[in-house]
C-alpha positions in Angstrom: -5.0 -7.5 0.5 -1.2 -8.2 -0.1 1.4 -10.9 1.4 4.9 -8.8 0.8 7.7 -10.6 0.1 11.2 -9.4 1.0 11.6 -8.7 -2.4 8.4 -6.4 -2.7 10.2 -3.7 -0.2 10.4 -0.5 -2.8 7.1 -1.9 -4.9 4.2 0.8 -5.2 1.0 -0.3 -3.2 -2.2 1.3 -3.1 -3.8 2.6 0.3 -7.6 3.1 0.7 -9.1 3.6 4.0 -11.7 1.2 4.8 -14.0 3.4 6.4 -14.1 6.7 4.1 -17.2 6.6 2.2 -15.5 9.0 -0.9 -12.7 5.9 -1.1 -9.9 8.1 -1.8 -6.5 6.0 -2.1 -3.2 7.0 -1.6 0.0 5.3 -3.6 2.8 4.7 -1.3 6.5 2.5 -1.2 6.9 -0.5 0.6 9.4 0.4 2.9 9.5 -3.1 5.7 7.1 -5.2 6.9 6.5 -7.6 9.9 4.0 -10.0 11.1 1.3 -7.1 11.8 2.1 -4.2 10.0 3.2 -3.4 6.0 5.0 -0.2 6.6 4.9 2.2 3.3 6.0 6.0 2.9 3.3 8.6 1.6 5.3 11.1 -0.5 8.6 12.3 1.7 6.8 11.2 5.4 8.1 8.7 7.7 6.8 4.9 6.9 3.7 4.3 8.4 2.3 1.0 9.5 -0.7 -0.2 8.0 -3.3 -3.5 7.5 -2.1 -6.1 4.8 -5.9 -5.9 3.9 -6.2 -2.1 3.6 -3.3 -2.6 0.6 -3.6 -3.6 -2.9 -0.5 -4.1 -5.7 -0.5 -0.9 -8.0 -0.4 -2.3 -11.7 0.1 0.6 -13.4 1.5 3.5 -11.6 -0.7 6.1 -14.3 -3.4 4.5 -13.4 -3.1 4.0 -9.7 -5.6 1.1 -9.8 -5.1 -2.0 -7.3 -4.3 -5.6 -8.9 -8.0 -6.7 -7.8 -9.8 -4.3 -10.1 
């Protein structure tokens, strides 16, 4: 789970849906956010709105690996 700042808009975040068993995770950028939604653009689509605690802080872009791990 993340708390974005204002200065986290354009920061990576990881994206893995909580009810896929295979746990695949998409990387995305932070493009707003408001009190119920972090919206973040998948490759060149719109933003999409999603649950702070579906996100986690990518450390290493190579990696694509959440802060938590």
């Amino acid at each position: 789970m993340i708390e974005p700042a204002k200065k986290d808009i354009g920061r990576e975040v990881l994206y893995v849906h909580p009810y896929r068993r295979d746990r695949v995770a998409r990387v995305g950028t932070i493009t707003d956010f408001d009190l119920h939604c972090v919206y973040v653009r998948y490759g060149e689509h719109i933003s999409v709105g999603n649950r702070r605690q579906d996100l986690e802080w990518v450390v290493d872009p190579s990696l694509q690996r959440p802060a938590s791990i």
